[in-house]
N, C-alpha and C positions, 0 to 999 in steps of 0.2 A: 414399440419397445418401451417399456417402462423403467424409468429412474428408479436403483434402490433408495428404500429411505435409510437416512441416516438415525442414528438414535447418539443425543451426542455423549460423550464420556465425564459428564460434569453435570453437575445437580440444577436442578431446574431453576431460573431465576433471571435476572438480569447481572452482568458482570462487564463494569466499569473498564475500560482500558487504564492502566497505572501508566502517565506520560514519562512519568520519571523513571521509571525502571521499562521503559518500552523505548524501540526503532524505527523510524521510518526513512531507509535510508535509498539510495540510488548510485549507478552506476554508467557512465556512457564511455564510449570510443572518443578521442579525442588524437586528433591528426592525422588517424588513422593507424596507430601502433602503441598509446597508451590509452589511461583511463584517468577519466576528473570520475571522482567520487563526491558526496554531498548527503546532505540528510534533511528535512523538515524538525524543525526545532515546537513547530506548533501542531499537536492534531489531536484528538479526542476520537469516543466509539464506544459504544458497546456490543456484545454478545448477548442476545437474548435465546435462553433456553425455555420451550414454550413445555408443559407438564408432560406431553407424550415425547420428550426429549430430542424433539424437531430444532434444529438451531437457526439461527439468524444473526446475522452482523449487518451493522450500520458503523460508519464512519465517516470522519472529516479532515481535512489538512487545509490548512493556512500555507497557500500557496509562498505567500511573500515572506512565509519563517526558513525558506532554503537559506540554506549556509553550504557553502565548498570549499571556506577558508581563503577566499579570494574576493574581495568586497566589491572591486568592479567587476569581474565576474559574476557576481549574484546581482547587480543591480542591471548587468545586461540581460541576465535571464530574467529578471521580473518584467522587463521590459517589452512593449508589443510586440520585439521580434520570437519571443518564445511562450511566456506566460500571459502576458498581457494583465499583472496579476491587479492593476487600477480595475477593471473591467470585470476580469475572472479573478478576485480573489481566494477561492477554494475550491478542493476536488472531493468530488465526493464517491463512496462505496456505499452500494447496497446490495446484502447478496440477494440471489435469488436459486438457489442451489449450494447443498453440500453431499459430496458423492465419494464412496469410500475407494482408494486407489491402494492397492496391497494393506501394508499395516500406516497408510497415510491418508489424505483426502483432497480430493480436489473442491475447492472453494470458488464458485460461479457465483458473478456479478454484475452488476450495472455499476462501471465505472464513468464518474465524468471528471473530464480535466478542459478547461479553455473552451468551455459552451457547449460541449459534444461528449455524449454519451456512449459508451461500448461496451457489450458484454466482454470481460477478460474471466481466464480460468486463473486462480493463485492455487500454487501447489502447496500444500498443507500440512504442516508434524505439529502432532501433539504433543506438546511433553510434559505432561505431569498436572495434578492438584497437588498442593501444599496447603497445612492446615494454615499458615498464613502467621502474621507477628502480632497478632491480637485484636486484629480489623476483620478477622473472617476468611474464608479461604481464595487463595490467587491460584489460576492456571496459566501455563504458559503455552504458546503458541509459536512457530515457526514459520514463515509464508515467504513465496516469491513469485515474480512473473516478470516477463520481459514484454516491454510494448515498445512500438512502433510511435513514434513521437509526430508521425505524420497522421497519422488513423486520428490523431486530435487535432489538427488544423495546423500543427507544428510543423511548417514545413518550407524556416529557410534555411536555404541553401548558403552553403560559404564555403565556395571550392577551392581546391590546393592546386599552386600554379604547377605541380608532375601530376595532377590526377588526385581523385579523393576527395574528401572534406573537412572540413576542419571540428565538426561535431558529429558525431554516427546519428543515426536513425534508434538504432534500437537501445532501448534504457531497460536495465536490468532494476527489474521494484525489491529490496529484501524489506522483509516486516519481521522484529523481533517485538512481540507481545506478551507482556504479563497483564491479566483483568482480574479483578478483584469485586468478591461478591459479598461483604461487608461494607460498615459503616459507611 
């Protein structure tokens, strides 16, 4: 069975991830009935579109830029019980597939976080070229995916004395992206 190829909607070149008008945000289960939300404060990437309009992404996050608005919360998460982020300080994407899914795409990669490598699929909306504010033209992107925090070596436990846990398993990834293919 053969992959379609993709042909991407954006002019061929390389295009910058714009950190300040981009997201790299998270979502988990917490107690079992809410959610801690958070984002990475640090990451970079680009989009390369190669001439027969094949795409590729590369990126990176600064493990230790999480914020969730709780400062001993984020330093227990960098801490060897979850990030280990002394050790592992970044995760990184490389895709290795882009595959068209109605009028969206599914975006296949080699993710790695905390030493360990996984292919994840992010689900993918395009939205848009703009001719840009006089640096060249920006696209915007839409992505998510939910992973499993154990599939990365994340896997402790802190159980609720009725049952549960006190952090979920599964972390929902939202990525809101502008890349910029000027200056």
């Amino acid at each position: 069975m053969s992959t379609p190829t993709v042909t991407a909607p954006i002019a061929a070149g390389t295009w910058t991830i714009d950190p300040v008008h981009s997201a790299v945000a998270f979502s988990v289960k917490h107690l079992m009935v809410s959610k801690v939300r958070g984002k990475f404060d640090t990451f970079s990437g680009t989009i390369t579109i190669a001439e027969d309009g094949t795409p590729s992404v590369q990126a990176e996050i600064d493990v230790r830029s999480i914020t969730t608005g709780n400062d001993q919360r984020d330093a227990h998460i960098r801490s060897a019980d979850f990030f280990d982020a002394e050790q592992f300080p970044t995760a990184t994407f490389v895709s290795t597939a882009v595959t068209p899914k109605g009028d969206d795409y599914v975006l296949t990669g080699d993710f790695t976080l905390h030493g360990v490598t996984k292919s994840v699929d992010l689900q993918l909306e395009f939205n848009g070229v703009n001719p840009g504010m006089g640096n060249g033209p920006v696209a915007g992107f839409e992505a998510s995916t939910v992973l499993s925090r154990k599939d990365f070596g994340i896997d402790i436990e802190m159980p609720l004395e009725g049952g549960g846990v006190v952090v979920g398993d599964k972390i929902t990834i939202t990525l809101e992206i502008e890349a910029g293919q000027g200056a």
